[in-house]
C-alpha positions as CSV (number, residue, x, y, z in Angstrom):
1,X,-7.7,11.7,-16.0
2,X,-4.2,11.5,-14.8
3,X,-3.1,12.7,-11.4
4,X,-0.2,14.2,-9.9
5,X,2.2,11.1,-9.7
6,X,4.4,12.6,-6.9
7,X,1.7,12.9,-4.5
8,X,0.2,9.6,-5.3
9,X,3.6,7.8,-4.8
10,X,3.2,8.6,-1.0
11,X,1.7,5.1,-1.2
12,X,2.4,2.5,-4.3
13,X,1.6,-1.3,-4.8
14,X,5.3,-2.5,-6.1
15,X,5.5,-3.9,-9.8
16,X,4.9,-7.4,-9.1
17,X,5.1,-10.1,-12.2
18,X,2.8,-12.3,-12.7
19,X,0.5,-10.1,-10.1
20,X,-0.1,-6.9,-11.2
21,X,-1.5,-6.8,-13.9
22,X,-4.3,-5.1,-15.5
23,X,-7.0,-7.1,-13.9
24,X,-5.4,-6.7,-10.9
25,X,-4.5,-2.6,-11.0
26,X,-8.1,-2.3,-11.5
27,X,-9.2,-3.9,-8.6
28,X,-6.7,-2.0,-6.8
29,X,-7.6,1.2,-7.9
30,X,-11.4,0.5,-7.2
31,X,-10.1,0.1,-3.3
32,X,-7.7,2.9,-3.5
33,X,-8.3,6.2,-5.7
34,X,-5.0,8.2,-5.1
35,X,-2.5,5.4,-4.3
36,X,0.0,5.0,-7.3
37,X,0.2,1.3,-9.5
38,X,2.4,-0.2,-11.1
39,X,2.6,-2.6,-14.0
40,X,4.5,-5.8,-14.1
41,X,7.8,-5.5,-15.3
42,X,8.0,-5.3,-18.8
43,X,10.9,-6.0,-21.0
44,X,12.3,-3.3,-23.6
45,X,13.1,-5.9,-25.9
46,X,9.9,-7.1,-25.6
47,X,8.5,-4.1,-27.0
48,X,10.8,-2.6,-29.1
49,X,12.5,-6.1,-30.8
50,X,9.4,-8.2,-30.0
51,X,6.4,-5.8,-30.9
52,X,5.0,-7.2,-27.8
53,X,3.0,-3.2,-27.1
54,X,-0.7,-5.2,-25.9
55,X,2.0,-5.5,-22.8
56,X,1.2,-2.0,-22.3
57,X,-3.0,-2.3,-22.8
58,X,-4.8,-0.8,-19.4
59,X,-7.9,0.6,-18.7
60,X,-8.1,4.8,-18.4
61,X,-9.3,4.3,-14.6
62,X,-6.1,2.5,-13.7
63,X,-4.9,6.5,-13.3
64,X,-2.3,7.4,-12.1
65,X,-0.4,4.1,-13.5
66,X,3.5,4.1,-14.2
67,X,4.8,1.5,-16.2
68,X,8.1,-1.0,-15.0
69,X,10.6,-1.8,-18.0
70,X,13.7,-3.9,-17.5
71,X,16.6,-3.2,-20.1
72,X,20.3,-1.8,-20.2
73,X,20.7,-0.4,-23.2
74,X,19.9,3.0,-23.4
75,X,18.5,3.3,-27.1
76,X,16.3,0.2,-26.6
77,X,14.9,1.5,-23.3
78,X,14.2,5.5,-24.9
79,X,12.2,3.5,-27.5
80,X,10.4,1.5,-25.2
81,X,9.6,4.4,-22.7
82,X,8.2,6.6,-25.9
83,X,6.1,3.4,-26.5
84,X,4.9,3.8,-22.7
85,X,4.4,7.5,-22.9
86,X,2.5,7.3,-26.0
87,X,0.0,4.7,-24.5
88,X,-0.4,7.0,-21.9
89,X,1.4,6.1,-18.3
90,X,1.9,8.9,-16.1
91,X,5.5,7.2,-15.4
92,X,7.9,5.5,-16.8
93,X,10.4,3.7,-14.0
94,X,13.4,1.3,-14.7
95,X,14.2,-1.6,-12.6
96,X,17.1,-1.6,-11.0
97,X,15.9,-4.7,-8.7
98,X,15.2,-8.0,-10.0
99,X,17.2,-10.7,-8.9
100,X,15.8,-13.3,-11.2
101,X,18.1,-15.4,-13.1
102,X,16.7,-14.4,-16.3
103,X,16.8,-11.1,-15.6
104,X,20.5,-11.5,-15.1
105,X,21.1,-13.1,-18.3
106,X,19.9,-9.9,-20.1
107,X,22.3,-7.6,-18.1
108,X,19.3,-5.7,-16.3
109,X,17.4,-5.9,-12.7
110,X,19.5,-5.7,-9.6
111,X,22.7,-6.8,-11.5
112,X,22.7,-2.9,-12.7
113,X,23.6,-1.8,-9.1
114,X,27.5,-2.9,-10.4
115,X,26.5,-0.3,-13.0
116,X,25.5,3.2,-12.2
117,X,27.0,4.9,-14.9
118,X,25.0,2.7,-16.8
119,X,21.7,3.3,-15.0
120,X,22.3,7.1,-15.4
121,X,22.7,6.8,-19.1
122,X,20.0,4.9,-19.6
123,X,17.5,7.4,-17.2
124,X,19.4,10.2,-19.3
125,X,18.3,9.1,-22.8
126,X,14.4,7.8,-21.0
127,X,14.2,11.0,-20.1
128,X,14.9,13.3,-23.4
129,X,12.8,10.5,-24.9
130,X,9.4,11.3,-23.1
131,X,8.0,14.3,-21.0
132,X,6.9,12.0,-18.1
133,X,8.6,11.3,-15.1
134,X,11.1,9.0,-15.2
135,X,12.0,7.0,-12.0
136,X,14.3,3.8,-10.4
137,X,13.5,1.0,-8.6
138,X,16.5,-0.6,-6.9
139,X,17.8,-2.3,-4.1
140,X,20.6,-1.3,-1.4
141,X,22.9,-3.2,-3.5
142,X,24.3,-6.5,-4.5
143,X,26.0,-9.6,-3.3
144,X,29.3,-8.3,-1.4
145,X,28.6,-4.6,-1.6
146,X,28.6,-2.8,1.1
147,X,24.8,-0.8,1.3
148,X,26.7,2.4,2.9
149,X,29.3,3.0,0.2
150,X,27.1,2.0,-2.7
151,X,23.8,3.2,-2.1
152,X,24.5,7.1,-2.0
153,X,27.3,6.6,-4.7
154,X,24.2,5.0,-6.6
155,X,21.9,7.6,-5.9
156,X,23.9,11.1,-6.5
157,X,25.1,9.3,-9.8
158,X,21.5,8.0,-11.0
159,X,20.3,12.0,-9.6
160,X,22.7,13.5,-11.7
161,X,21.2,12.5,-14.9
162,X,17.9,14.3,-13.6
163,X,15.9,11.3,-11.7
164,X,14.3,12.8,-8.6
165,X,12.3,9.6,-8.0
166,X,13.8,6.5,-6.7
167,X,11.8,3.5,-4.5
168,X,14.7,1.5,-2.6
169,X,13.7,-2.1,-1.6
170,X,15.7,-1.9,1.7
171,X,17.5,-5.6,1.0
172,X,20.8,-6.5,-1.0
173,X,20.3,-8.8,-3.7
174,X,22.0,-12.1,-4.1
175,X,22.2,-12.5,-7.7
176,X,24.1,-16.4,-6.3
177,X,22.7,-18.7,-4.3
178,X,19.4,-17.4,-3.5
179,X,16.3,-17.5,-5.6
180,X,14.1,-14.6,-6.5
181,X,11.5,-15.7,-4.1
182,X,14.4,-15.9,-1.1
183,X,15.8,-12.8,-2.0
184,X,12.2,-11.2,-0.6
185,X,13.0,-12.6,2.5
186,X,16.4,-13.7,3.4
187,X,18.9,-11.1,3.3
188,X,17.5,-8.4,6.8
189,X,16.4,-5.2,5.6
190,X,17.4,-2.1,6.6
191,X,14.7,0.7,6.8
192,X,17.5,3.0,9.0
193,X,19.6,3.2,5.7
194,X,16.8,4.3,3.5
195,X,15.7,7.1,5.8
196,X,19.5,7.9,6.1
197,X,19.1,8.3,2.1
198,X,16.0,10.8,3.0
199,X,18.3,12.8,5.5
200,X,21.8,13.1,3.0
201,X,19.5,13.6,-0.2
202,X,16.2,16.1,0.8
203,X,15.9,17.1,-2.9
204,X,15.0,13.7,-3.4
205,X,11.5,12.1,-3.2
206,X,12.5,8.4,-1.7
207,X,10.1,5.8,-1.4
208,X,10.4,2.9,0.9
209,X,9.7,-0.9,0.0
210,X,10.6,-4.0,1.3
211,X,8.3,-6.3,4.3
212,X,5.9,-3.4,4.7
213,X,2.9,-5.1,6.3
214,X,0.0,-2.9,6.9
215,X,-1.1,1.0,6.6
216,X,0.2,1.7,10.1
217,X,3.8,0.8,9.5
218,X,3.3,3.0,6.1
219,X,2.1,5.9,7.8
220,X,5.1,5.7,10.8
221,X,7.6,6.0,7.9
222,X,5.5,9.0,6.0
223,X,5.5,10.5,9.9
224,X,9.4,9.9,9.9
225,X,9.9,12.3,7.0
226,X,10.2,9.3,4.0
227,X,8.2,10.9,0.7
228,X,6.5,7.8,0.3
229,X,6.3,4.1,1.2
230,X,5.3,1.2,-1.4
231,X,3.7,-2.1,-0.4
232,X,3.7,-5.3,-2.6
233,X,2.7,-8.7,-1.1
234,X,0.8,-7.5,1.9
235,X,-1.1,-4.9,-1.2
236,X,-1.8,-8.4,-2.8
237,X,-2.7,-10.9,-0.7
238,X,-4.6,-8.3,1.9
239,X,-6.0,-6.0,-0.6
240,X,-8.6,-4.1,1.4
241,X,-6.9,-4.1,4.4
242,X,-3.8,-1.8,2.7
243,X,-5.7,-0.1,0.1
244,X,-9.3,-0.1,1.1
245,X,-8.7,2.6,4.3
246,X,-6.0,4.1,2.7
247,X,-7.4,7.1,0.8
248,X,-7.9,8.5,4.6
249,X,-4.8,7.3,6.3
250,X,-2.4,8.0,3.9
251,X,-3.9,11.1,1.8
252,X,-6.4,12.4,4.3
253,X,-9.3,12.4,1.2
254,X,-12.6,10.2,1.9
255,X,-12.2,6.9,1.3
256,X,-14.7,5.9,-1.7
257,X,-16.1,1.8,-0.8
258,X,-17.8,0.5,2.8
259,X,-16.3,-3.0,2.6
260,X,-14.9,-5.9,0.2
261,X,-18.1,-6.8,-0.5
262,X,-18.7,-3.5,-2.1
263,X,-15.5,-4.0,-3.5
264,X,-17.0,-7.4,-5.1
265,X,-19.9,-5.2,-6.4
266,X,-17.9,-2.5,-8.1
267,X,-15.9,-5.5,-10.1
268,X,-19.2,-7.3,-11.7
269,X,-19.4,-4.6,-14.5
270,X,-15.8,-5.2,-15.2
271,X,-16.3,-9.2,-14.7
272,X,-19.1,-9.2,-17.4
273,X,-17.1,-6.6,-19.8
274,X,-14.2,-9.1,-19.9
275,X,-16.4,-12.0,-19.8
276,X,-17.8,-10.3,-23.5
277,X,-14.4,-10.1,-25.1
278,X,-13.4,-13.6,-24.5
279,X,-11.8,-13.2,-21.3
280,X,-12.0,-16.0,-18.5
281,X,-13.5,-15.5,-14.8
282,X,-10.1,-16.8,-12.7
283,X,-8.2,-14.1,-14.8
284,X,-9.7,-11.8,-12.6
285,X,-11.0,-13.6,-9.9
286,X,-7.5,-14.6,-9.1
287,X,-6.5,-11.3,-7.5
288,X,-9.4,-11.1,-5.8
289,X,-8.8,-14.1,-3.6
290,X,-7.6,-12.2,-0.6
291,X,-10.4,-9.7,-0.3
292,X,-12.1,-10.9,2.8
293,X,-8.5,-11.9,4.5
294,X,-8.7,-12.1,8.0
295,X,-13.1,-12.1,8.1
296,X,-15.4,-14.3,8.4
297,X,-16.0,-16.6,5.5
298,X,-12.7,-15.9,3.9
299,X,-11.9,-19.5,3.4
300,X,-15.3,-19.9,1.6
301,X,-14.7,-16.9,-0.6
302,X,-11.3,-18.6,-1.6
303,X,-13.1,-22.1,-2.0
304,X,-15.8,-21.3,-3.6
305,X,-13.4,-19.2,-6.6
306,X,-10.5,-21.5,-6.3
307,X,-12.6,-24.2,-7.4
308,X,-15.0,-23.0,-10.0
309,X,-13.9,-19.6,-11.5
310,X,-11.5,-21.7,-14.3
311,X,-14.5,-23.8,-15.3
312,X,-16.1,-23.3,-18.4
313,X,-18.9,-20.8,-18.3
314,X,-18.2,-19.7,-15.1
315,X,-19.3,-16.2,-14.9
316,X,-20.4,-13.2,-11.9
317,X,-23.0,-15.7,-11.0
318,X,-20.0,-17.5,-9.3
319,X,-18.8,-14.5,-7.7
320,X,-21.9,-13.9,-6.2
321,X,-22.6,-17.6,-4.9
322,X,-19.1,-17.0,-3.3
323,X,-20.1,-13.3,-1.8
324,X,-23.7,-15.5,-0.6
325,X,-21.2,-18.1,1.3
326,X,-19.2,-14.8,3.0
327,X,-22.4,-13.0,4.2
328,X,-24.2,-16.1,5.2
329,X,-21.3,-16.4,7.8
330,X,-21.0,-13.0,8.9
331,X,-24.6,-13.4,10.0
332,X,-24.1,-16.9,11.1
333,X,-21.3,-15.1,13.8
């Protein structure tokens, strides 16, 4: 059933690649009913040159899910995004963001900030392409721009061609000298310019992202009149923490597990399902390595999957043994 995407976005796990995918969205939305997810970014030439559409498989209870593409050419990317709609996201977002070398070389990610005429076309022909929303995902700008002259240039020029959405990672980009991995951490954020954004654009729903750490620092920017905040590494690596209580905090509805261990629970059915098709256990078990962060027996959650979900024949059995070695500390303590 899809949702309404505007409301969910009061709280999103970032597109993150080689993180968020499918396995992992389904996790997260077991944790976290009304929260919006993203995919990993995914490439318009990957699906409209490369026929690469089981990018776009998900499950229906990944709802509501928006789908990431990277691109700049405007055709390629209306293609793409019908190929998005018609599989059935509730969204369809461009990313304006990337840093990564590679995503240089193909003229999109961050390097777009030089470009919003550009970015406005391509939103423009997205959006008579699909009746979904489409939205950006960019930075405060690039290399030797300066965030205060380029941001709201950005944003009234992107707006124009009928985006209401944007999530702003609050950091420039260096697309020289610092890798994609630096360029999360190195250059300072600034949350004051975002909410600045808020203040000179109210028709605009903004979204902060960028070193957001927990559910409290989410909800002081929601309290501080931002439309919505969205959380990537902490979402990832402290899953329940972020999304397990957030259904409450964030949207004020019931939050639906009692603990990562019910989490754990909820994901055998899913475990065995993939299991069937051929899938292996670490595909899964990966994103699930950070469930008990911070508790008791986290390190022998993490040892016990580390070691043995990419083993032949490992199966929920394994994920249960590992559960045993977390409750049999809890009640050790």
């Amino acid at each position: 059933m899809k949702r309404n995407v505007e409301n969910a976005a009061r709280l999103s796990v970032a597109p993150m690649m080689d993180w968020t995918d499918r396995h992992c969205r389904y996790l997260h939305r077991l944790l976290s009913r009304e929260s919006l997810l993203y995919t990993e970014m995914v490439t318009a030439p990957a699906l409209v040159r490369g026929g690469a559409v089981h990018l776009l498989d998900f499950s229906p209870e990944e709802h509501p899910v928006a789908l990431q593409l990277g691109g700049s050419d405007p055709a390629e990317l209306a293609a793409a995004a019908r190929l998005g709609a018609e599989a059935g996201y509730d969204e369809i977002n461009l990313n304006v963001g990337c840093p990564s070398d590679r995503v240089q070389s193909g003229t999109f990610g961050a390097v777009l900030m030089k470009q919003p005429e550009l970015v406005a076309e391509c939103c423009s022909a997205m959006r008579a392409a699909v009746d979904v929303e489409v939205t950006v995902k960019c930075r405060i700008g690039v290399d030797d721009q300066e965030p205060r002259e380029v941001l709201p240039a950005f944003l009234e020029t992107v707006a124009a061609a009928g985006v209401g959405r944007f999530a702003i990672h609050a950091r420039k980009a260096w697309l020289q000298g610092l890798s994609p991995k630096e360029n999360r951490d190195i250059p300072p954020l600034d949350y004051p310019l975002v909410q600045e954004m808020k203040a000179a654009f109210p028709q605009l729903h903004l979204s902060v992202n960028g070193g957001i750490a927990s559910l409290a620092q989410a909800r002081a920017f929601l309290d501080a009149g931002l439309d919505g905040v969205m959380i990537g590494r902490a979402a990832y690596h402290q899953p329940w923490d972020v999304l397990g209580t957030a259904d409450a905090a964030i949207f004020g509805q019931a939050d639906g597990l009692a603990g990562p261990d019910a989490a754990v629970r909820a994901m055998l059915p899913y475990i065995e399902a993939h299991l069937g098709a051929g899938g292996r256990l670490h595909q899964i078990t990966r994103h699930m390595l950070g469930l008990f962060a911070g508790r008791p027996g986290a390190r022998q959650w993490r040892r016990v999957l580390s070691e043995g979900a990419s083993q032949k024949g490992a199966g929920p059995e394994l994920v249960l043994r590992a559960l045993a070695e977390v409750e049999g500390v809890a009640a050790a303590g």
